[in-house]
C-alpha positions as CSV (number, residue, x, y, z in Angstrom):
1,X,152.6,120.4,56.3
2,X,153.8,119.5,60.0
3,X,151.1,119.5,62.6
4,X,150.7,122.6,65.1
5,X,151.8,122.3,68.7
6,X,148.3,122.0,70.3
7,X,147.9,124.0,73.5
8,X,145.4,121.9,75.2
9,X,148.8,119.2,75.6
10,X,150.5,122.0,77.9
11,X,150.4,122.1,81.5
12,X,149.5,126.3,81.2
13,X,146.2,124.6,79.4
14,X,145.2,122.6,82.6
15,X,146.6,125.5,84.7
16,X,144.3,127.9,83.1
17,X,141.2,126.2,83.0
18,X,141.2,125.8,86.5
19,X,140.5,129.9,87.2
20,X,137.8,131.1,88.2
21,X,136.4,134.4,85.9
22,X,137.9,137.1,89.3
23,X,141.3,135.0,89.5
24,X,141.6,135.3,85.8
25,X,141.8,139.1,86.3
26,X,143.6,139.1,89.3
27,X,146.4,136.8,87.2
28,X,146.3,139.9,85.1
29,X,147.6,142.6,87.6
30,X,150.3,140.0,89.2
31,X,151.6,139.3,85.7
32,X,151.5,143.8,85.3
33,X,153.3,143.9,88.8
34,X,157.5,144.0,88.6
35,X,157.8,142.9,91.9
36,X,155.8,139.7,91.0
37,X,157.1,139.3,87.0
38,X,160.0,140.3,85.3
39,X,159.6,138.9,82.6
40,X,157.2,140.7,80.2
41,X,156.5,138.2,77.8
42,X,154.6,136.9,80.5
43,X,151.8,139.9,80.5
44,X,152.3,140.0,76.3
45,X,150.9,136.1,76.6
46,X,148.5,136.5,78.6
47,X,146.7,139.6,76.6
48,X,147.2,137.1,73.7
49,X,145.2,134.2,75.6
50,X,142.6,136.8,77.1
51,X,140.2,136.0,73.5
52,X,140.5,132.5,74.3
53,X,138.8,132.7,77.9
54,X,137.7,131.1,79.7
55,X,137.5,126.9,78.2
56,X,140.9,127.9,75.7
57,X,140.1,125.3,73.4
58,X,140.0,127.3,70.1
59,X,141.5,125.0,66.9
60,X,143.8,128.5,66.0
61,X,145.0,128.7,69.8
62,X,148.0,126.5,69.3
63,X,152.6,126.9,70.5
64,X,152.8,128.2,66.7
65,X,149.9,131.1,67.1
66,X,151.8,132.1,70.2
67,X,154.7,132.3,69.4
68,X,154.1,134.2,66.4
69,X,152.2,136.7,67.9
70,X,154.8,137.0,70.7
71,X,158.1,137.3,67.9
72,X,156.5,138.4,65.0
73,X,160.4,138.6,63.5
74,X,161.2,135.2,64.4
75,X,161.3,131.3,63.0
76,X,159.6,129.3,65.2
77,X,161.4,127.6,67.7
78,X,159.4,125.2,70.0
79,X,161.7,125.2,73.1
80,X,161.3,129.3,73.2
81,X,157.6,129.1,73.8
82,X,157.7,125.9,76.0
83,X,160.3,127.6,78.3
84,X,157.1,130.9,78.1
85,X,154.6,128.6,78.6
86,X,156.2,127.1,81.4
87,X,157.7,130.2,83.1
88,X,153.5,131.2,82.8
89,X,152.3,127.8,84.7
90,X,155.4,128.9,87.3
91,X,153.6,132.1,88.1
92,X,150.0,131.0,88.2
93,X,151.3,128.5,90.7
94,X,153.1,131.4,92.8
95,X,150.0,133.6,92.6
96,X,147.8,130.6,94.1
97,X,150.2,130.1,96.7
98,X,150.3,133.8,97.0
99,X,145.9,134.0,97.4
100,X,145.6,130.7,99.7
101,X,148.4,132.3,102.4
102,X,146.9,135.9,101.9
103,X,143.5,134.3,102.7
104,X,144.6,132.4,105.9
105,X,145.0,135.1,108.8
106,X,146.4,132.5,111.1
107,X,149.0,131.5,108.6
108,X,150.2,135.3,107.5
109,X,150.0,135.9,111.5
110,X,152.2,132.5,112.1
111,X,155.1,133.8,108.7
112,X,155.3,137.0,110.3
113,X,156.0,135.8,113.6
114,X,158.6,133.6,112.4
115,X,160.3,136.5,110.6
116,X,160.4,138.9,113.7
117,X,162.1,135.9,115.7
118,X,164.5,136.0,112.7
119,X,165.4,139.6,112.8
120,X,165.0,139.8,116.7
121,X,162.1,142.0,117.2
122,X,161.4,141.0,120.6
123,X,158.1,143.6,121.0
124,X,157.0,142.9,117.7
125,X,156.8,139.3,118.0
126,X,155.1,139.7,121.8
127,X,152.5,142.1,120.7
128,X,151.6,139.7,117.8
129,X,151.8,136.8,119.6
130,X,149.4,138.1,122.2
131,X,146.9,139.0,119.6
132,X,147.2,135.3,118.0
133,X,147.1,134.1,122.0
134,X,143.5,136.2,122.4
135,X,141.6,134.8,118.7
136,X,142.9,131.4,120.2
137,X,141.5,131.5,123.4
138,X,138.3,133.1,121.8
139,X,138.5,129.9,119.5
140,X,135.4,127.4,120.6
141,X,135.4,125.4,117.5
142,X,139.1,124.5,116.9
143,X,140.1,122.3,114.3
144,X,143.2,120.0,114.3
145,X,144.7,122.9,112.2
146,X,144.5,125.1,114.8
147,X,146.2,123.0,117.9
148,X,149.4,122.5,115.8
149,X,149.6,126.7,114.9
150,X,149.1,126.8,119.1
151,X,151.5,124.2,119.4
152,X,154.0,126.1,116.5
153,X,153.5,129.8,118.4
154,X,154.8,128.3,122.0
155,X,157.1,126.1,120.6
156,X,158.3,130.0,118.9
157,X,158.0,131.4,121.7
158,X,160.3,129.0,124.1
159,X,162.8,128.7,121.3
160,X,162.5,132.9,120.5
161,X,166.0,134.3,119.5
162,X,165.8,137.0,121.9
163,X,165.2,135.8,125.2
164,X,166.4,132.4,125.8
165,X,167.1,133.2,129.4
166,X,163.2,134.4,130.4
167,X,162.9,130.8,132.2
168,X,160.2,131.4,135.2
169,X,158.0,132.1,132.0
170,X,159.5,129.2,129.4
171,X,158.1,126.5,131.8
172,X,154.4,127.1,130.7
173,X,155.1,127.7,126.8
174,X,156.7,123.7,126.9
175,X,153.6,122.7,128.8
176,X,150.8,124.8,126.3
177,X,152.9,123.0,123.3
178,X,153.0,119.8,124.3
179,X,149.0,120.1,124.9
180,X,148.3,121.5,121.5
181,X,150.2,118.4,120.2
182,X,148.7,116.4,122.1
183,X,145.3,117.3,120.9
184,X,146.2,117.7,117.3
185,X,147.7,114.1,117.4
186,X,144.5,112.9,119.0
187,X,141.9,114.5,116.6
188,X,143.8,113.5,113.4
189,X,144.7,110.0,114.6
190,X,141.4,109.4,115.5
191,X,139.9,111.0,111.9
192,X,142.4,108.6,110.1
193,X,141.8,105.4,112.1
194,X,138.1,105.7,111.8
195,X,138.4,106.3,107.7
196,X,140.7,103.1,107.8
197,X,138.8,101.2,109.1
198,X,135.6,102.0,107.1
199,X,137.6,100.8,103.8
200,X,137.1,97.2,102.9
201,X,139.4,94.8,102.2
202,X,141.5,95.2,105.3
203,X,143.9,92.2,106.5
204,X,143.3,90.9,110.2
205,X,146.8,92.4,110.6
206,X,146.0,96.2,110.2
207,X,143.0,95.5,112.2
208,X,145.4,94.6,115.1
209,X,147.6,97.8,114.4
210,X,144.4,100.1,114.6
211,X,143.0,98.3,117.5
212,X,146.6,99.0,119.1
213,X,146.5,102.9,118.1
214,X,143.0,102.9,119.6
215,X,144.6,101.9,123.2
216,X,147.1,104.1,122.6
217,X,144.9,107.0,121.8
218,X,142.7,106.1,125.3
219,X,145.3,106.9,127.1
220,X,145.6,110.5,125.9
221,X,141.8,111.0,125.5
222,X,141.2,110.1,129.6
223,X,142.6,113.6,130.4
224,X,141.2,115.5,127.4
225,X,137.7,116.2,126.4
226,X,137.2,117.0,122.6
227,X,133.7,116.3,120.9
228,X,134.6,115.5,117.5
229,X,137.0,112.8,119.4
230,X,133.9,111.1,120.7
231,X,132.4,111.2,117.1
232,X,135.1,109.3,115.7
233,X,135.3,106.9,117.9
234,X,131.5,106.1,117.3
235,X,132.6,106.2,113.5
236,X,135.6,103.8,114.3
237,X,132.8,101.3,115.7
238,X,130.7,101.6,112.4
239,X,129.9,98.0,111.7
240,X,130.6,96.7,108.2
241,X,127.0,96.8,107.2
242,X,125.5,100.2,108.8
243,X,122.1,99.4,110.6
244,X,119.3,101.7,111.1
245,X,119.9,101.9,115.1
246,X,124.3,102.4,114.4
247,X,123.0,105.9,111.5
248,X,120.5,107.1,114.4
249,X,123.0,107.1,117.2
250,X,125.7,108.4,115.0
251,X,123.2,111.4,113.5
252,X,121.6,112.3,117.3
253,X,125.6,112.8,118.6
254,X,126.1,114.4,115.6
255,X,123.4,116.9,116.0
256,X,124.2,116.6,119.9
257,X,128.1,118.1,119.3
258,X,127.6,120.5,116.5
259,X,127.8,123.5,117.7
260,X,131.3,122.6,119.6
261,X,132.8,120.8,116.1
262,X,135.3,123.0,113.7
263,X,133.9,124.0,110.4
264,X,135.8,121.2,108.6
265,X,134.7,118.5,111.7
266,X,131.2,119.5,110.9
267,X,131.4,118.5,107.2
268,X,133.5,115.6,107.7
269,X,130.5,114.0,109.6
270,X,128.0,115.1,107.5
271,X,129.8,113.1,104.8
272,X,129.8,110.7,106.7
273,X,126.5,109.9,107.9
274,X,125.1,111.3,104.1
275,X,127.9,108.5,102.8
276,X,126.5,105.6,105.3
277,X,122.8,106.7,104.1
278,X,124.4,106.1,100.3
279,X,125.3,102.8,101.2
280,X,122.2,101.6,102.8
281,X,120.5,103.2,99.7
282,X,123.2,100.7,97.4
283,X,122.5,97.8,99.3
284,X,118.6,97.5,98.5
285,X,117.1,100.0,100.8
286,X,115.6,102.1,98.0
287,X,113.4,104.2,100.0
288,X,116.1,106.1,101.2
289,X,115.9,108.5,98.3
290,X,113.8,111.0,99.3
291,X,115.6,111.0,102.8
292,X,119.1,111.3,101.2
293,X,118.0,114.2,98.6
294,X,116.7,116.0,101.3
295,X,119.8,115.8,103.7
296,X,121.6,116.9,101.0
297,X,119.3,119.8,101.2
298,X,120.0,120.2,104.4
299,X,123.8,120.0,104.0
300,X,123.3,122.9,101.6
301,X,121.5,125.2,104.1
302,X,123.9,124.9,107.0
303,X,126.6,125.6,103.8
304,X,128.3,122.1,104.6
305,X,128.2,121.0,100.8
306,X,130.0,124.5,99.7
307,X,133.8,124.9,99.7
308,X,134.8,129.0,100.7
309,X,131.1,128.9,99.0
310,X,131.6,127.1,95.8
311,X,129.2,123.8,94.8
312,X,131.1,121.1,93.5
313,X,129.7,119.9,89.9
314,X,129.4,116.2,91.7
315,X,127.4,117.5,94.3
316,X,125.1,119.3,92.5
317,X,125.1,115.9,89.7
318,X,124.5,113.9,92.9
319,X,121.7,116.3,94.1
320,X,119.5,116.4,90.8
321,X,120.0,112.7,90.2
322,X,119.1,111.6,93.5
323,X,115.7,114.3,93.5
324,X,114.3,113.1,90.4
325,X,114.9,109.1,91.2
326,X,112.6,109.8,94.8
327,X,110.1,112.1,91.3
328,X,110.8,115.1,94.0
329,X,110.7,116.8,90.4
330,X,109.4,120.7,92.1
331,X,111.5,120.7,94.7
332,X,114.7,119.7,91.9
333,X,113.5,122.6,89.9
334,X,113.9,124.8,93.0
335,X,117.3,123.3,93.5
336,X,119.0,124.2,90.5
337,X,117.3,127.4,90.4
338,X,118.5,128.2,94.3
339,X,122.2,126.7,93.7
340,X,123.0,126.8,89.9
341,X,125.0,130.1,91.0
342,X,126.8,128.6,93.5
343,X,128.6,126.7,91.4
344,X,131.8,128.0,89.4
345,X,131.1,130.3,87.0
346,X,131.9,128.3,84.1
347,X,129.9,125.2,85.0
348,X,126.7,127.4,85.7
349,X,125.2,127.2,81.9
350,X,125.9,123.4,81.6
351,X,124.4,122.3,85.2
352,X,121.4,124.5,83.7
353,X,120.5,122.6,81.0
354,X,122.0,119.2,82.5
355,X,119.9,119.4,85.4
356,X,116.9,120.3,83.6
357,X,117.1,117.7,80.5
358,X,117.5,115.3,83.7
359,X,114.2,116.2,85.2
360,X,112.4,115.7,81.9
361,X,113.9,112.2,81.3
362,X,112.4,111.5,85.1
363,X,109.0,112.7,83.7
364,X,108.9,110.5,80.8
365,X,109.7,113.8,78.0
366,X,112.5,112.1,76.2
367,X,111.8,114.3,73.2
368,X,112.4,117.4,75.5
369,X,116.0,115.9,76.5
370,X,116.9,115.3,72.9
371,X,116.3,119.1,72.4
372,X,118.3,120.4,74.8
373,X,121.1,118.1,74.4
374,X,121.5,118.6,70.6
375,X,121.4,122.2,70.7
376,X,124.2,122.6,73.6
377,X,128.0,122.8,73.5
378,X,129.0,121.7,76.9
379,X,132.2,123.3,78.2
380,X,132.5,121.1,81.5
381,X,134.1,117.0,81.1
382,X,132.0,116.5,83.7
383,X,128.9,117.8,82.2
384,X,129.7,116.8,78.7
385,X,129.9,113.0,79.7
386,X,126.5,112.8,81.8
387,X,124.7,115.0,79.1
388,X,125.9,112.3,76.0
389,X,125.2,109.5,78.3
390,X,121.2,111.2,79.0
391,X,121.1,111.5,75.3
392,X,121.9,108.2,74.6
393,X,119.4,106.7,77.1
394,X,116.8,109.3,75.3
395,X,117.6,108.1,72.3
396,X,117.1,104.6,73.2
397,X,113.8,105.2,75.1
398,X,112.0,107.3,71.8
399,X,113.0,104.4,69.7
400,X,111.4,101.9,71.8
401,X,107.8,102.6,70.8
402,X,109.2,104.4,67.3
403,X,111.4,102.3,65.0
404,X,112.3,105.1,63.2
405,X,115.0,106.4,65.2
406,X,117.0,103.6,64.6
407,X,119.5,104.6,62.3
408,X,120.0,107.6,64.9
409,X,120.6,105.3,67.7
410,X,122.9,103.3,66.4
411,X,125.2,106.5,64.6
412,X,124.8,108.4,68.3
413,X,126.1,104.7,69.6
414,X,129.0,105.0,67.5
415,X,129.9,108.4,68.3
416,X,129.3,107.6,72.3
417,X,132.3,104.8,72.0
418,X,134.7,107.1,69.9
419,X,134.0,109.6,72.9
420,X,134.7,107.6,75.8
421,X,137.6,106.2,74.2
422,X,139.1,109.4,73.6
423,X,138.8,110.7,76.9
424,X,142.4,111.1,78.5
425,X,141.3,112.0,81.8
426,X,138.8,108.5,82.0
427,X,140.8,105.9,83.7
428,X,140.7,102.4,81.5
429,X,138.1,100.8,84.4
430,X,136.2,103.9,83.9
431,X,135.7,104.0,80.2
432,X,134.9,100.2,80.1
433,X,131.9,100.4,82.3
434,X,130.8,103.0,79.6
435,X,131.5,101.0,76.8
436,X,130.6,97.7,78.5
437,X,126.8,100.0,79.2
438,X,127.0,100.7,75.5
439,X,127.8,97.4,74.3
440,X,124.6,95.7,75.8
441,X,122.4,98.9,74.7
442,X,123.2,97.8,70.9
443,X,122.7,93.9,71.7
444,X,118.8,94.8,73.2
445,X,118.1,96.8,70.4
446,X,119.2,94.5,67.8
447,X,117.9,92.0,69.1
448,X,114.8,93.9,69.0
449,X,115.1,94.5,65.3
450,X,115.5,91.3,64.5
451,X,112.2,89.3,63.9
452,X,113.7,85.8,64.5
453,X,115.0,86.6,68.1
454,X,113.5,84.3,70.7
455,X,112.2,87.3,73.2
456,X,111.5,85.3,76.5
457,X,114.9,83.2,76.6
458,X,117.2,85.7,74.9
459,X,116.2,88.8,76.8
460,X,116.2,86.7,80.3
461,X,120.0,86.0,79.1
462,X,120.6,89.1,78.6
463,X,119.4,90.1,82.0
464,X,121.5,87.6,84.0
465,X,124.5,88.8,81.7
466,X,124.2,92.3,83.1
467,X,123.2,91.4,86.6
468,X,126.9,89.6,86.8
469,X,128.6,92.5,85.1
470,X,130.9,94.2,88.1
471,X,132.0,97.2,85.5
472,X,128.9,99.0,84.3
473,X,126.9,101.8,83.8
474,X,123.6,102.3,83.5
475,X,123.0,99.2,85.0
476,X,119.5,99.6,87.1
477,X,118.3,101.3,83.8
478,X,119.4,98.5,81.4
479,X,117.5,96.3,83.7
480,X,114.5,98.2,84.3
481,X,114.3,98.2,79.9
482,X,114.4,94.5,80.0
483,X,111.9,94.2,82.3
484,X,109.4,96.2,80.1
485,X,110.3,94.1,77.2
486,X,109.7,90.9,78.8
487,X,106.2,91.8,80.4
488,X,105.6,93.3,76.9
């Protein structure tokens, strides 16, 4: 019997799982809507995936079920229901298009200008150019964004259909562009030379090049006075290895400038400076934990970590992991009871019981983990890999003072490496440093079973092996195991 067409190979699967619960529903009434779809095998498909919502990963939801239930009369015929499925992804793409422009005043304002210059509606086009003019002005906070749409308005408005020969008044529309450029260019320059040169690995050559940009960009910032500019110039003179005095000065402007920075300026820097913490933290200074967990409080309260108020999964991940490290173990607890339902929807139950089963391995109640972790079906990749890699740690810490769980440990290990290899989003670097984590967990532990193992020289190999290993994870804990063995 030939195998079914799985659905989770389509590009509708990946589409699909992407919606949010309210833009599943909305999908619903565009699909229903002629002027939207014409096609009304579209809405018959979409009733037939509604019982499969919202992870769509049923073994009977398959090209074969589809199609089936879409021509009941009909042999199956593969490039039918691919050309559906397709013609489906098609409209979810149109309909996100469709929510991101309705949700963007500035840009609906900009579209509609451009269409009354099209069809000549001189008064129409003023009046709404007037009304963008006033928000602009009223606009203390202005992103790079919103310089070009100042720049694209009187670059509309010299170039207007209707009234080419207004020239007393053209003179100033050239002059109001050409500043909006101007600061557009300078803020985004400025953003991209200071990320360059915060990546490694640069050659003396591209140094030269930004150095050059930088002179350039001087020029244009004598006349012009924009504070996130002066912030990323102080980034672009963030020395390789971040010093204590370089993060104060950088955090004091920071707090200095904003009130005056754009929405997306303010949690560029906050990245930043919670990014340069992160790497101080990496590079030994370990008493940063506390400090960084509670910045990212911080971030949260000003709503800097949220995105149109949605928590990423690796924030939160970050958050909880960071917390329990510094044992801030309440104020965790607190955390993903305040923010669990800021997250999507569908990630809420397994951030839940992640981010609890995580506090309980901080506290020692391995047994607790195991429990939790058994019993849940995680719907999230995310979640799902950092819940089997908890479990596996769990597993290795109960069987450390009880032999009995050995046979567990080493089936679980099994199953861990079948995982990670089947993962098809994982990139190969990725999945080694899991299976590289998992290799070394089975070398201690049989090594540990085995009576005739020297424990003082083989372990202290062991140890050196891992502290050389590049592509790894787990690695701090693998260490920290060793070291109990050893003094043990």
């Amino acid at each position: 019997m030939p195998q079914k067409k799985s659905f989770s190979d389509s590009k509708l699967y990946y589409s699909l799982i992407l919606l949010s619960a309210d833009e599943w529903k909305q999908l619903g009434r565009w699909l229903q809507s002629p002027w939207c779809n014409s096609n009304k095998k579209l809405a018959e498909s979409y009733n037939l995936l509604k019982r499969f919502a919202p992870d769509f990963s049923a073994k009977d939801l398959s090209k074969e079920y589809l199609f089936g239930k879409l021509y009941p009369e009909k042999e199956y015929n593969d490039r039918w229901i691919r050309n559906i499925l397709a013609e489906l992804n098609g409209q979810i793409e149109s309909f996100l298009v469709h929510q991101r422009v309705n949700e963007s005043k500035e840009l609906k304002t900009l579209l509609l200008g451009q269409e009354w210059n099209k069809r000549q509606q001189e008064l129409r086009l003023t009046k709404l150019a007037e009304l963008y003019q006033r928000r602009s002005s009223a606009n203390k906070n202005k992103s790079w964004e919103d310089y070009l749409l100042d720049c694209y308005w009187n670059d509309l408005l010299y170039y207007r259909q209707a009234s080419k020969q207004d020239a007393p008044a053209q003179k100033q529309y050239l002059l109001d562009a050409n500043d909006g450029l101007d600061h557009f260019y300078l803020l985004g320059k400025m953003r991209y030379l200071a990320e360059l040169k915060g990546r490694e690995q640069l050659t003396a050559e591209l140094y030269d090049e930004l150095d050059k940009s930088m002179q350039l960009l001087n020029s244009i910032k004598a006349n012009t006075f924009i504070p996130a500019v002066e912030l990323y110039q102080l980034k672009y003179q963030e020395p390789i290895q971040p010093t204590e005095e370089y993060y104060q000065h950088l955090y004091q402007s920071y707090l200095e400038h904003f009130d005056s920075l754009s929405i997306r300026d303010q949690q560029i820097f906050y990245f930043y400076l919670l990014n340069t913490r992160i790497r101080m933290y990496l590079g030994g200074e370990l008493h940063l934990q506390k400090e960084i967990f509670e910045f990212y409080l911080k971030g949260l309260k000003k709503g800097l970590l949220l995105q149109e108020g949605i928590l990423s999964e690796k924030t939160f991940l970050n958050a909880v992991t960071l917390g329990n490290l510094s044992q801030q173990f309440k104020a965790v607890e607190k955390f993903i009871k305040d923010y669990n339902p800021s997250l999507r929807i569908e990630s809420q139950a397994d951030a839940n019981i992640w981010g609890h089963s995580h506090c309980y391995f901080h506290q020692g109640n391995f047994e607790k983990v195991t429990s939790l972790l058994r019993d849940h079906n995680f719907k999230q990749d995310v979640f799902d890999l950092h819940g089997r890699m908890l479990l596996f740690q769990s597993y290795c810490e109960i069987y450390y003072t009880d032999s009995s769980y050995w046979v567990l440990l080493n089936n679980y290990g099994q199953s861990f490496d079948k995982y990670i290899r089947r993962l098809k989003y994982m990139s190969d670097r990725r999945k080694k440093s899991y299976l590289t984590f998992s290799k070394y967990v089975k070398r201690i532990y049989k090594s540990l079973n085995d009576p005739n193992v020297p424990i003082s020289e083989h372990f202290n190999q062991l140890k050196n092996d891992i502290e050389q290993e590049e592509t790894i994870q787990g690695k701090k804990w693998l260490l920290r195991k060793i070291d109990e063995i050893l003094k043990a």
